[in-house]
Steps between C-alpha positions, in 0.01 A plus 500: 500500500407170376741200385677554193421878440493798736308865416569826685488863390878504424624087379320229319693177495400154373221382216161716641199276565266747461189313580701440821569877505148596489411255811800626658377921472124394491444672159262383282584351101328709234278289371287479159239641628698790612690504153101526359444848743838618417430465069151661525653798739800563260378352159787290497780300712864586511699192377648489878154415596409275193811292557486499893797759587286688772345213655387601868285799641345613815147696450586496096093440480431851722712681305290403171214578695594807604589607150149356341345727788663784369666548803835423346878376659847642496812279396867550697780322409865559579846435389776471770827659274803268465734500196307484176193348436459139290235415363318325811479825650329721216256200422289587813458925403396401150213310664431787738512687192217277345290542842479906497429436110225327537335611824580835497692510806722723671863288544745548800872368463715525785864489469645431798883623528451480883416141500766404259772629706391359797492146439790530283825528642712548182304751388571879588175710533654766174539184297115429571394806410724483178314185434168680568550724237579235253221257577218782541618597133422100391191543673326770317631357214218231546230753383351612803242810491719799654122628616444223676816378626694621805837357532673571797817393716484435880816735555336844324180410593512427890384839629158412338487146590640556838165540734314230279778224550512656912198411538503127320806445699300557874296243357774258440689321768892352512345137564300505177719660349768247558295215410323633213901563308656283720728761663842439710616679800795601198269640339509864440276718628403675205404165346229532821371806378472418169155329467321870618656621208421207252122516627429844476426534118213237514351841695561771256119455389175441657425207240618148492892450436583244232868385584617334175845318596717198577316265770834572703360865593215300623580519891478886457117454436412243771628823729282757288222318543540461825497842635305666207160521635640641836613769275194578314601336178440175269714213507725500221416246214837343309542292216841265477708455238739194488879549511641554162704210486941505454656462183693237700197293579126453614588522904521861718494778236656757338779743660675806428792410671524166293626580134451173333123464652372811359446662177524916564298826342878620419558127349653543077385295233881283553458452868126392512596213185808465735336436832181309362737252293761457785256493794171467438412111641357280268264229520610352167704163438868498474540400182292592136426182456318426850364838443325413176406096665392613843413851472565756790290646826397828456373483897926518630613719176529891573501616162181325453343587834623917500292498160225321679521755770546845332675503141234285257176629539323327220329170653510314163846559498602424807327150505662516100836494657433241822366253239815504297787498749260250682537278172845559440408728184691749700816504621662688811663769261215572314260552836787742620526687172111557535554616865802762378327695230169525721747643789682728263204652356358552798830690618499694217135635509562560934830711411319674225231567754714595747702737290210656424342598825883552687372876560153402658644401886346817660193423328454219661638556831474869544277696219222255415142526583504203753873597613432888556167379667683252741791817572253726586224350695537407846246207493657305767 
């Protein structure tokens, strides 16, 4: 908690200071000279790391290390199912996606139904396994390799994660517990449990764990790495991701249960022009002809800053575009227009995608190489 803006697993409120955030979780800011390890491991950077998007590590550096070494790393990521997915939520597993591309690695993606229910209290636990199915559908849509991708929810998969996540929560005590999430005598006791379960996959493999995610999973880690070595493993490595910002404006982020802050996978081509031109906070002047004299701030405008973040790719462009509403060349309509056909082709291509692996699920949770492998073999 700091003043003006407060980060937990579950709620960010207020405009993030996330050099402030970094002090706060004693993570460190990837760097140039980082960026320069991470472009001559992968032959290239993902536009979230060109433009700043994933901005903080811990043990980033070992994990290149490891994989110049040949001794390689595993990636885990995980979803926590909730109504549809928007587009803040996918943006994450398409740069997961990029990771296993280009380091060959195997990819873990939790879903976790049981922690859903939990901390929600308007939420029955068959509507979060409804939701599961939905959102681990959007998820291989990203393109994941069904060889090397397990995907697997808490409430099926408990039997095998049960004597890992025993034997991370012996190491865990209520105290720390407490502090780390900030836990009430309210709170339910499931919600103590939790964190065993949350922990365990950075243990499915012997190597490294690369934990690419919102910094607000951080206080998870600081616990892994805690207890990790006691256990006879390495401390997991994570790389944060900023929170895709609201349609509504630049503080907390985006939210399922908000309509107007979100754009969804489900979203038409009328409600995304419909939501973008109603909601969508601009950083433009009130009238055309301040516009055109005094220009507008890209810095405060969403449509400007969600292509900066995700949906304009092309750097030439993208500076193309802050030079001209910056001058007034611009105006607000025309920056949203840009935003709306970028998000609607990008819909299009994810439900064509999505269409066309619909029949792949037990591939990727049951069937697959990495998913029969994980059923089978008691490695815990």
């Amino acid at each position: 908690m700091s003043e003006g803006f407060a980060v937990t697993p579950w709620n960010v409120k207020g405009k993030v200071d996330y050099d402030k955030l970094i002090e706060q979780f004693g993570t460190k800011k990837i760097d140039e000279q980082l960026l320069i390890k991470m472009r001559n491991s992968a032959g290239e950077l993902h536009v979230l790391l060109r433009r700043g998007i994933f901005f903080s590590h811990r043990d980033l550096d070992l994990v290149l290390q490891d994989f110049e070494q040949g001794k390689g790393f595993f990636l885990y990521t995980g979803r926590g199912p909730s109504r549809d997915m928007h587009v803040g939520h996918i943006i994450p597993f398409i740069f997961t996606k990029w990771l296993q591309e280009k380091f060959n690695a195997n990819v873990y993606i939790e879903v976790t139904d049981d922690e859903k229910y939990l901390a929600k209290q308007d939420l029955e636990l068959e509507e979060v396994k409804q939701a599961a199915k939905e959102n681990i559908l959007d998820i291989i849509a990203v393109g994941f390799d069904k060889d090397k991708t397990f995907i697997f929810q808490d409430t099926q998969y408990i039997k095998q994660m049960y004597p890992l996540a025993l034997k991370i929560a012996k190491k865990l005590n209520f105290s720390e517990v407490k502090a780390t999430f900030g836990f009430e005598n309210s709170t339910n006791i499931g919600m103590l449990f939790y964190p065993a379960l949350q922990i365990a996959p950075t243990f499915f493999e012997k190597k490294r764990c690369l934990i690419p995610a919102g910094i607000d999973q951080d206080p998870y880690w600081r616990l892994q790495r805690d207890l990790a070595p006691s256990l006879g493993y390495l401390k997991a490595a994570a790389i944060h991701s900023k929170f895709f910002p609201p349609l509504t404006g630049i503080e907390g982020k985006m939210s399922s249960s908000q309509p107007e802050t979100a754009i969804y996978l489900t979203d038409d081509e009328k409600t995304v022009r419909n939501k973008i031109m109603k909601y969508a906070f601009s950083g433009g002047q009130p009238t055309i002809e301040l516009q055109r004299k005094l220009g507008g701030n890209p810095d405060i405008d969403i449509s400007f800053i969600w292509l900066y973040y995700y949906f304009e790719d092309n750097d030439k462009r993208i500076e193309e575009i802050r030079e001209e509403y910056t001058s007034g060349k611009m105006l607000t309509g025309e920056l949203k227009e840009i935003l709306i056909e970028k998000l609607n082709t990008f819909l299009e291509v994810h439900r064509q995608e999505r269409e066309k692996r619909k029949d792949m699920i037990k591939e990727f949770m049951y069937e697959g190489k990495l998913a029969s492998q994980m059923w089978e073999n008691n490695i815990f």
